[in-house]
C-alpha positions, 0 to 999 in steps of 0.5 A: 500500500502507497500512502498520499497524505498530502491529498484531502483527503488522504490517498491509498494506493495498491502496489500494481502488482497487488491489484493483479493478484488480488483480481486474480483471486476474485474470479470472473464474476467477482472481478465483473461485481468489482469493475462494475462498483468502480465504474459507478464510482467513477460514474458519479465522479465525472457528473460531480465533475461537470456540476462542479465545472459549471461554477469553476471549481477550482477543485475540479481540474487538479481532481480530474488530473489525479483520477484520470488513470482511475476515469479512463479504466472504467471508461475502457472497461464500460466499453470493452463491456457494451454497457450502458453506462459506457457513453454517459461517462464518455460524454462528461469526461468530454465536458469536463476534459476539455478545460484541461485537455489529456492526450490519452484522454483525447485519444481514448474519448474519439475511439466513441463516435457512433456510425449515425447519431440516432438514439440517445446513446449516440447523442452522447457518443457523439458529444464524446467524439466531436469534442475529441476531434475538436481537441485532435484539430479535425475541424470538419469531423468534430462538426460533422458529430456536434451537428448531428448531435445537436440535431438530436439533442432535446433543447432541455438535454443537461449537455447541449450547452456542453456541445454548443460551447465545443462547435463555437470553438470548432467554428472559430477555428474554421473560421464560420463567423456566421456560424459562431454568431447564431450559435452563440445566440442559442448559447445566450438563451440557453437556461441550462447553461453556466454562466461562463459558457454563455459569456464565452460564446458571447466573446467568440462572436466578438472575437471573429468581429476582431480576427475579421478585422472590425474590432470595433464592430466586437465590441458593440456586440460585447456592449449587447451583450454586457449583462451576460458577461459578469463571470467574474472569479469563473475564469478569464475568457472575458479578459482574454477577449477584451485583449483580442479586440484591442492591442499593444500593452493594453491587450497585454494587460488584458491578456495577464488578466486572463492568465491569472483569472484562469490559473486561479480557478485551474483553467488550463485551456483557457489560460493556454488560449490567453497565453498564445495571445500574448506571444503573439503581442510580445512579438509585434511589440519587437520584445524579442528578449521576452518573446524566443523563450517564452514561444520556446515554453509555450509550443511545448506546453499546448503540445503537452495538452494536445491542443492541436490549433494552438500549436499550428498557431504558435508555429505560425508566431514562431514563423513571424518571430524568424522573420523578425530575426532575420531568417526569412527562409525559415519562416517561409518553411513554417508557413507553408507547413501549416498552410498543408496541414488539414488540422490547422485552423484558418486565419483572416484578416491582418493575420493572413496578410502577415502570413501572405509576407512571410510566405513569400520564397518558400520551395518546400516546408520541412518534412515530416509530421507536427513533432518534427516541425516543433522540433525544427521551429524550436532548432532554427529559434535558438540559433536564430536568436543567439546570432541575433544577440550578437548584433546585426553584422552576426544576422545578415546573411545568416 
Protein backbone atom coordinates (compact mmCIF):
# COMPACT_ATOMS: atom_id res chain seq x y z
CA UNK A 1 0.00 0.00 0.00
CA UNK A 2 1.19 3.59 -1.00
CA UNK A 3 0.03 6.27 1.05
CA UNK A 4 -0.67 10.02 -0.08
CA UNK A 5 -1.01 12.19 2.81
CA UNK A 6 -0.93 15.42 1.19
CA UNK A 7 -4.06 14.91 -0.64
CA UNK A 8 -7.55 15.75 1.03
CA UNK A 9 -8.46 13.67 1.74
CA UNK A 10 -5.66 11.16 2.29
CA UNK A 11 -4.85 8.65 -0.77
CA UNK A 12 -4.06 4.94 -0.77
CA UNK A 13 -2.86 3.29 -3.39
CA UNK A 14 -2.09 -0.88 -4.03
CA UNK A 15 1.08 -1.72 -5.49
CA UNK A 16 0.14 -2.95 -9.43
CA UNK A 17 1.18 -5.96 -8.73
CA UNK A 18 -1.04 -6.35 -5.85
CA UNK A 19 -4.07 -5.38 -7.60
CA UNK A 20 -3.46 -8.14 -10.36
CA UNK A 21 -3.08 -10.91 -7.67
CA UNK A 22 -5.99 -9.64 -5.78
CA UNK A 23 -8.19 -9.87 -9.22
CA UNK A 24 -6.98 -12.84 -9.61
CA UNK A 25 -8.42 -14.26 -6.52
CA UNK A 26 -11.70 -12.81 -7.14
CA UNK A 27 -12.61 -14.90 -10.23
CA UNK A 28 -14.98 -13.64 -13.33
CA UNK A 29 -17.84 -12.87 -11.60
CA UNK A 30 -16.27 -11.29 -9.00
CA UNK A 31 -13.92 -9.14 -10.83
CA UNK A 32 -17.01 -8.09 -13.11
CA UNK A 33 -19.10 -7.04 -9.46
CA UNK A 34 -15.70 -5.04 -8.50
CA UNK A 35 -15.41 -3.45 -12.06
CA UNK A 36 -18.74 -2.63 -12.23
CA UNK A 37 -18.81 -0.69 -8.17
CA UNK A 38 -15.82 1.05 -9.70
CA UNK A 39 -17.44 2.16 -12.81
CA UNK A 40 -20.28 3.56 -10.86
CA UNK A 41 -17.98 5.46 -8.59
CA UNK A 42 -16.06 6.64 -11.44
CA UNK A 43 -19.55 7.44 -12.91
CA UNK A 44 -20.66 9.96 -10.13
CA UNK A 45 -17.28 11.39 -10.12
CA UNK A 46 -17.19 12.84 -13.78
CA UNK A 47 -21.08 14.08 -13.06
CA UNK A 48 -19.77 15.59 -9.75
CA UNK A 49 -17.00 16.88 -12.03
CA UNK A 50 -19.12 18.88 -14.56
CA UNK A 51 -21.79 20.06 -11.97
CA UNK A 52 -18.83 21.26 -10.03
CA UNK A 53 -17.12 22.58 -13.55
CA UNK A 54 -20.24 24.78 -14.29
CA UNK A 55 -19.00 27.42 -11.24
CA UNK A 56 -15.47 26.93 -11.86
CA UNK A 57 -14.41 24.80 -9.12
CA UNK A 58 -11.08 25.04 -8.87
CA UNK A 59 -11.18 21.68 -7.35
CA UNK A 60 -12.12 20.48 -10.28
CA UNK A 61 -9.03 20.15 -12.72
CA UNK A 62 -6.28 19.02 -10.17
CA UNK A 63 -9.13 16.10 -9.16
CA UNK A 64 -9.82 15.26 -12.89
CA UNK A 65 -5.52 15.24 -13.02
CA UNK A 66 -5.47 12.63 -10.25
CA UNK A 67 -8.34 10.28 -11.08
CA UNK A 68 -7.68 10.29 -14.85
CA UNK A 69 -5.98 6.72 -14.56
CA UNK A 70 -8.78 5.52 -12.34
CA UNK A 71 -11.74 7.58 -15.14
CA UNK A 72 -10.01 6.35 -18.21
CA UNK A 73 -10.17 2.13 -16.64
CA UNK A 74 -13.62 2.41 -16.10
CA UNK A 75 -14.12 4.28 -19.06
CA UNK A 76 -12.19 1.25 -21.36
CA UNK A 77 -13.63 -1.44 -19.32
CA UNK A 78 -17.55 0.20 -19.99
CA UNK A 79 -16.77 -0.17 -23.48
CA UNK A 80 -14.96 -3.27 -23.86
CA UNK A 81 -18.13 -4.42 -21.77
CA UNK A 82 -21.04 -2.82 -24.18
CA UNK A 83 -22.67 -1.25 -21.12
CA UNK A 84 -24.65 1.04 -20.85
CA UNK A 85 -23.06 3.45 -18.81
CA UNK A 86 -20.14 3.41 -21.37
CA UNK A 87 -21.18 6.84 -23.12
CA UNK A 88 -22.69 8.67 -20.28
CA UNK A 89 -19.10 8.53 -18.80
CA UNK A 90 -17.88 9.36 -22.34
CA UNK A 91 -19.71 12.34 -22.57
CA UNK A 92 -18.97 14.01 -19.02
CA UNK A 93 -15.45 13.29 -19.37
CA UNK A 94 -15.61 15.27 -22.84
CA UNK A 95 -17.42 18.00 -20.92
CA UNK A 96 -15.03 18.30 -18.42
CA UNK A 97 -11.89 17.27 -20.06
CA UNK A 98 -11.83 19.74 -22.39
CA UNK A 99 -10.92 22.72 -19.73
CA UNK A 100 -7.77 20.56 -19.10
CA UNK A 101 -7.46 18.52 -22.16
CA UNK A 102 -5.31 14.96 -21.97
CA UNK A 103 -3.95 13.44 -24.72
CA UNK A 104 -4.85 9.94 -23.73
CA UNK A 105 -8.00 11.40 -22.91
CA UNK A 106 -8.09 12.86 -26.07
CA UNK A 107 -7.42 9.68 -27.88
CA UNK A 108 -9.46 7.45 -25.73
CA UNK A 109 -12.83 9.62 -25.95
CA UNK A 110 -12.52 9.72 -30.06
CA UNK A 111 -12.21 5.98 -30.21
CA UNK A 112 -16.51 6.76 -29.11
CA UNK A 113 -18.11 8.17 -32.25
CA UNK A 114 -21.25 6.06 -33.42
CA UNK A 115 -21.59 5.35 -37.15
CA UNK A 116 -25.19 7.51 -37.18
CA UNK A 117 -26.34 9.58 -34.40
CA UNK A 118 -29.94 8.44 -33.71
CA UNK A 119 -30.54 7.11 -30.21
CA UNK A 120 -29.62 8.64 -27.02
CA UNK A 121 -26.66 6.70 -26.62
CA UNK A 122 -25.45 8.04 -29.91
CA UNK A 123 -26.24 11.61 -28.92
CA UNK A 124 -23.58 11.20 -26.10
CA UNK A 125 -21.10 9.10 -28.08
CA UNK A 126 -21.15 11.51 -30.43
CA UNK A 127 -20.65 14.84 -27.87
CA UNK A 128 -17.65 12.32 -26.70
CA UNK A 129 -16.07 12.15 -30.05
CA UNK A 130 -16.62 15.52 -31.81
CA UNK A 131 -15.41 17.11 -28.78
CA UNK A 132 -12.20 14.88 -29.14
CA UNK A 133 -11.65 15.88 -32.51
CA UNK A 134 -12.14 19.39 -31.97
CA UNK A 135 -9.34 18.72 -29.48
CA UNK A 136 -7.43 16.47 -32.04
CA UNK A 137 -7.65 19.54 -34.94
CA UNK A 138 -10.26 17.51 -37.24
CA UNK A 139 -12.12 20.62 -37.65
CA UNK A 140 -14.54 19.04 -40.38
CA UNK A 141 -15.21 15.53 -38.45
CA UNK A 142 -15.57 17.24 -34.86
CA UNK A 143 -18.84 19.50 -36.87
CA UNK A 144 -19.96 16.58 -38.59
CA UNK A 145 -20.62 14.68 -34.97
CA UNK A 146 -21.65 18.26 -32.96
CA UNK A 147 -24.35 18.76 -35.79
CA UNK A 148 -25.70 15.54 -35.53
CA UNK A 149 -25.79 15.76 -32.11
CA UNK A 150 -27.31 18.89 -31.51
CA UNK A 151 -29.88 17.73 -34.35
CA UNK A 152 -30.88 15.39 -31.74
CA UNK A 153 -30.08 16.85 -28.52
CA UNK A 154 -33.64 17.97 -26.93
CA UNK A 155 -33.23 21.52 -26.02
CA UNK A 156 -33.60 20.94 -22.41
CA UNK A 157 -30.99 17.72 -22.51
CA UNK A 158 -28.22 18.73 -19.41
CA UNK A 159 -25.35 18.65 -22.29
CA UNK A 160 -26.22 20.84 -25.20
CA UNK A 161 -24.77 23.57 -23.77
CA UNK A 162 -21.53 21.48 -23.37
CA UNK A 163 -21.73 20.74 -27.23
CA UNK A 164 -22.59 24.31 -28.37
CA UNK A 165 -19.59 25.98 -26.41
CA UNK A 166 -17.22 22.80 -28.15
CA UNK A 167 -18.56 23.54 -32.12
CA UNK A 168 -18.20 27.69 -31.36
CA UNK A 169 -14.89 27.00 -30.58
CA UNK A 170 -14.63 24.34 -33.89
CA UNK A 171 -16.47 27.45 -35.98
CA UNK A 172 -13.94 29.96 -34.66
CA UNK A 173 -11.02 27.82 -35.68
CA UNK A 174 -12.72 27.21 -39.36
CA UNK A 175 -13.23 30.40 -39.44
CA UNK A 176 -17.56 30.19 -39.83
CA UNK A 177 -18.36 33.73 -38.46
CA UNK A 178 -21.69 33.45 -39.20
CA UNK A 179 -21.96 30.05 -37.79
CA UNK A 180 -20.35 31.39 -34.48
CA UNK A 181 -22.85 34.16 -34.25
CA UNK A 182 -26.04 32.18 -34.40
CA UNK A 183 -24.54 29.68 -32.07
CA UNK A 184 -23.61 31.78 -29.75
CA UNK A 185 -27.13 33.38 -29.82
CA UNK A 186 -28.66 29.98 -28.87
CA UNK A 187 -25.96 29.87 -26.25
CA UNK A 188 -27.19 33.23 -24.70
CA UNK A 189 -30.66 31.91 -24.40
CA UNK A 190 -29.98 28.57 -23.25
CA UNK A 191 -31.32 28.37 -19.23
CA UNK A 192 -29.14 25.27 -18.67
CA UNK A 193 -26.23 26.87 -19.46
CA UNK A 194 -23.40 28.15 -16.77
CA UNK A 195 -22.59 31.34 -16.57
CA UNK A 196 -19.09 31.17 -18.02
CA UNK A 197 -20.44 29.30 -21.20
CA UNK A 198 -22.88 31.81 -22.35
CA UNK A 199 -20.21 34.55 -21.54
CA UNK A 200 -17.58 32.68 -23.68
CA UNK A 201 -19.98 32.09 -26.60
CA UNK A 202 -20.78 35.77 -26.49
CA UNK A 203 -16.95 36.55 -26.79
CA UNK A 204 -16.35 34.40 -29.57
CA UNK A 205 -18.67 36.22 -31.84
CA UNK A 206 -16.86 39.05 -31.00
CA UNK A 207 -13.96 37.53 -31.49
CA UNK A 208 -14.49 36.89 -35.43
CA UNK A 209 -15.51 40.76 -35.40
CA UNK A 210 -11.72 41.09 -34.32
CA UNK A 211 -9.94 38.24 -36.31
CA UNK A 212 -12.48 39.61 -39.30
CA UNK A 213 -10.97 42.96 -38.85
CA UNK A 214 -13.55 45.06 -37.43
CA UNK A 215 -12.52 45.20 -33.71
CA UNK A 216 -14.98 47.87 -33.46
CA UNK A 217 -17.79 46.01 -34.66
CA UNK A 218 -16.76 43.17 -31.43
CA UNK A 219 -17.13 45.42 -29.01
CA UNK A 220 -20.61 46.75 -29.92
CA UNK A 221 -21.76 43.24 -29.77
CA UNK A 222 -19.99 42.72 -26.49
CA UNK A 223 -21.94 46.13 -25.19
CA UNK A 224 -25.14 43.90 -26.30
CA UNK A 225 -24.44 41.56 -24.72
CA UNK A 226 -22.66 43.02 -21.47
CA UNK A 227 -25.19 41.86 -18.83
CA UNK A 228 -24.27 38.16 -19.60
CA UNK A 229 -20.71 38.75 -19.23
CA UNK A 230 -20.47 39.08 -15.46
CA UNK A 231 -18.04 35.77 -14.94
CA UNK A 232 -16.14 37.36 -12.54
CA UNK A 233 -13.95 34.56 -10.49
CA UNK A 234 -15.22 31.73 -13.44
CA UNK A 235 -12.25 32.20 -15.10
CA UNK A 236 -10.70 34.63 -17.70
CA UNK A 237 -12.23 34.34 -21.08
CA UNK A 238 -13.99 37.71 -20.88
CA UNK A 239 -10.37 39.48 -20.13
CA UNK A 240 -8.93 37.44 -22.77
CA UNK A 241 -11.33 38.62 -25.41
CA UNK A 242 -11.25 42.05 -24.41
CA UNK A 243 -7.49 41.82 -25.29
CA UNK A 244 -8.45 40.44 -28.83
CA UNK A 245 -10.15 43.47 -29.67
CA UNK A 246 -7.69 45.70 -28.54
CA UNK A 247 -3.76 45.56 -28.90
CA UNK A 248 -0.13 46.52 -27.52
CA UNK A 249 0.03 46.90 -23.87
CA UNK A 250 -3.20 47.18 -23.31
CA UNK A 251 -4.23 43.86 -24.80
CA UNK A 252 -1.13 42.71 -22.99
CA UNK A 253 -2.78 43.97 -19.66
CA UNK A 254 -5.93 42.11 -20.64
CA UNK A 255 -4.02 39.05 -21.71
CA UNK A 256 -2.09 38.87 -17.83
CA UNK A 257 -5.51 39.19 -16.53
CA UNK A 258 -6.67 36.23 -18.03
CA UNK A 259 -3.80 34.28 -17.38
CA UNK A 260 -4.09 34.84 -13.85
CA UNK A 261 -8.13 34.57 -13.79
CA UNK A 262 -7.60 31.06 -15.40
CA UNK A 263 -4.66 29.83 -13.37
CA UNK A 264 -6.73 30.52 -10.09
CA UNK A 265 -9.70 28.60 -10.91
CA UNK A 266 -7.06 25.88 -12.80
CA UNK A 267 -8.46 26.67 -16.39
CA UNK A 268 -5.62 25.28 -18.17
CA UNK A 269 -7.12 25.73 -21.98
CA UNK A 270 -8.27 28.96 -21.22
CA UNK A 271 -5.01 30.14 -19.75
CA UNK A 272 -3.18 28.40 -22.59
CA UNK A 273 -5.59 30.49 -25.12
CA UNK A 274 -4.81 33.81 -23.13
CA UNK A 275 -1.18 32.78 -23.12
CA UNK A 276 -0.53 32.31 -27.22
CA UNK A 277 -2.21 35.52 -27.48
CA UNK A 278 0.23 37.12 -25.64
CA UNK A 279 3.44 35.54 -27.53
CA UNK A 280 1.55 36.89 -30.46
CA UNK A 281 1.89 40.60 -28.95
CA UNK A 282 5.33 40.33 -27.43
CA UNK A 283 6.31 39.54 -30.80
CA UNK A 284 4.53 42.61 -32.85
CA UNK A 285 5.79 44.97 -29.93
CA UNK A 286 9.51 43.91 -31.16
CA UNK A 287 10.04 42.43 -27.38
CA UNK A 288 12.12 39.67 -28.67
CA UNK A 289 14.17 39.35 -25.42
CA UNK A 290 10.95 38.15 -23.99
CA UNK A 291 9.15 36.81 -26.73
CA UNK A 292 12.49 33.48 -28.12
CA UNK A 293 11.58 31.95 -24.53
CA UNK A 294 8.52 32.23 -23.95
CA UNK A 295 7.20 30.91 -27.63
CA UNK A 296 10.48 28.15 -26.80
CA UNK A 297 7.94 27.26 -23.40
CA UNK A 298 4.70 27.64 -24.75
CA UNK A 299 4.69 25.36 -28.11
CA UNK A 300 5.63 22.81 -25.75
CA UNK A 301 3.20 23.30 -23.22
CA UNK A 302 -0.04 23.20 -25.76
CA UNK A 303 1.82 20.24 -27.39
CA UNK A 304 1.63 18.59 -23.88
CA UNK A 305 -2.12 19.34 -23.64
CA UNK A 306 -2.67 18.25 -27.06
CA UNK A 307 -4.25 21.40 -28.06
CA UNK A 308 -3.75 20.87 -31.95
CA UNK A 309 -4.91 24.62 -33.18
CA UNK A 310 -2.72 26.49 -30.52
CA UNK A 311 0.15 24.59 -31.89
CA UNK A 312 -0.10 25.37 -35.58
CA UNK A 313 -0.71 28.70 -34.08
CA UNK A 314 2.41 29.06 -32.01
CA UNK A 315 4.11 27.71 -35.26
CA UNK A 316 2.83 30.10 -37.43
CA UNK A 317 4.10 33.00 -34.47
CA UNK A 318 7.46 31.34 -34.34
CA UNK A 319 7.20 31.89 -38.29
CA UNK A 320 6.60 35.65 -37.55
CA UNK A 321 9.39 35.94 -34.63
CA UNK A 322 12.17 34.01 -37.53
CA UNK A 323 11.39 36.62 -39.93
CA UNK A 324 11.85 39.50 -37.41
CA UNK A 325 15.35 37.90 -36.65
CA UNK A 326 16.34 37.71 -39.95
CA UNK A 327 15.55 34.34 -41.01
CA UNK A 328 13.12 34.98 -43.76
CA UNK A 329 13.89 31.26 -45.45
CA UNK A 330 12.87 29.56 -42.06
CA UNK A 331 9.77 31.48 -41.65
CA UNK A 332 8.50 30.72 -45.08
CA UNK A 333 9.41 26.92 -44.43
CA UNK A 334 6.94 27.17 -41.21
CA UNK A 335 4.48 28.77 -43.06
CA UNK A 336 3.89 26.54 -45.57
CA UNK A 337 3.95 23.52 -43.32
CA UNK A 338 0.99 24.96 -41.99
CA UNK A 339 -0.65 26.02 -44.77
CA UNK A 340 -0.96 21.88 -46.00
CA UNK A 341 -1.95 20.76 -42.60
CA UNK A 342 -5.55 19.93 -42.70
CA UNK A 343 -5.70 20.40 -38.92
CA UNK A 344 -4.53 23.78 -38.88
CA UNK A 345 -7.15 26.39 -38.05
CA UNK A 346 -7.81 29.21 -40.66
CA UNK A 347 -6.78 32.53 -40.28
CA UNK A 348 -8.19 36.06 -41.55
CA UNK A 349 -7.66 39.43 -41.81
CA UNK A 350 -4.45 41.34 -40.72
CA UNK A 351 -3.15 37.85 -39.80
CA UNK A 352 -3.49 36.36 -43.44
CA UNK A 353 -1.88 39.32 -44.70
CA UNK A 354 1.14 38.81 -42.35
CA UNK A 355 1.39 35.45 -43.26
CA UNK A 356 0.95 36.19 -47.08
CA UNK A 357 4.63 38.35 -46.50
CA UNK A 358 6.05 35.69 -44.84
CA UNK A 359 5.22 33.00 -47.06
CA UNK A 360 6.92 34.80 -49.87
CA UNK A 361 10.19 32.28 -51.43
CA UNK A 362 9.40 29.23 -49.70
CA UNK A 363 10.29 25.79 -52.06
CA UNK A 364 9.20 23.12 -49.68
CA UNK A 365 8.00 23.08 -45.89
CA UNK A 366 10.06 20.98 -43.66
CA UNK A 367 9.49 17.35 -43.88
CA UNK A 368 7.86 15.31 -41.70
CA UNK A 369 4.99 15.18 -39.06
CA UNK A 370 3.96 18.07 -36.12
CA UNK A 371 6.73 16.87 -33.70
CA UNK A 372 9.34 17.12 -36.48
CA UNK A 373 8.05 20.54 -37.24
CA UNK A 374 8.14 21.57 -33.42
CA UNK A 375 11.45 20.17 -33.50
CA UNK A 376 12.93 22.07 -36.42
CA UNK A 377 10.64 25.79 -35.45
CA UNK A 378 12.18 25.38 -31.74
CA UNK A 379 16.06 24.26 -33.94
CA UNK A 380 16.15 27.41 -36.06
CA UNK A 381 14.76 29.88 -32.91
CA UNK A 382 17.65 29.08 -30.84
CA UNK A 383 20.18 29.54 -33.48
CA UNK A 384 18.35 32.44 -34.87
CA UNK A 385 18.18 34.01 -31.62
CA UNK A 386 21.93 33.51 -30.38
CA UNK A 387 23.18 35.32 -33.76
CA UNK A 388 20.51 37.93 -33.32
CA UNK A 389 22.14 38.72 -29.80
CA UNK A 390 25.43 39.23 -31.36
CA UNK A 391 24.01 42.05 -33.39
CA UNK A 392 23.38 42.87 -36.68
CA UNK A 393 26.71 42.02 -38.61
CA UNK A 394 26.15 38.41 -36.92
CA UNK A 395 22.48 38.02 -38.98
CA UNK A 396 22.51 39.29 -42.26
CA UNK A 397 23.25 36.56 -44.42
CA UNK A 398 22.93 34.01 -41.88
Amino acid sequence: MISDLSAEPPRYRLLETVRHVGLGHLGPDGERKARGAHARWMLDLAAELVERGRERDPWTTPTLRRELPNLQEALAWLGESGHDDGPRLAALLAVIGSDAPDPGLTEQLAGWAPERVETESDVLRGLAAGNAEWLRGDLAEADRLLSAVLDRMPGDHPLRWGALIVRISNGMFAGRAADVRADAERMAEDPGAPRWARATGICCAALMDAYGGDPEAGRRWLEKYVDRLHSDGLDGFVQFTRGELLSGEEALAWYDESIAASDRVNQVYTGNVARVARAAVLIRLGRYAEAVPFCSDLILTVRDANMTAQVWTMIRLIAELLGALGEPAAAAKLVRAADIDPMAPAVMSADAERLARLRDGAETPPAGDTATIIGYALSVLSKAWARYEQGPAATVGA
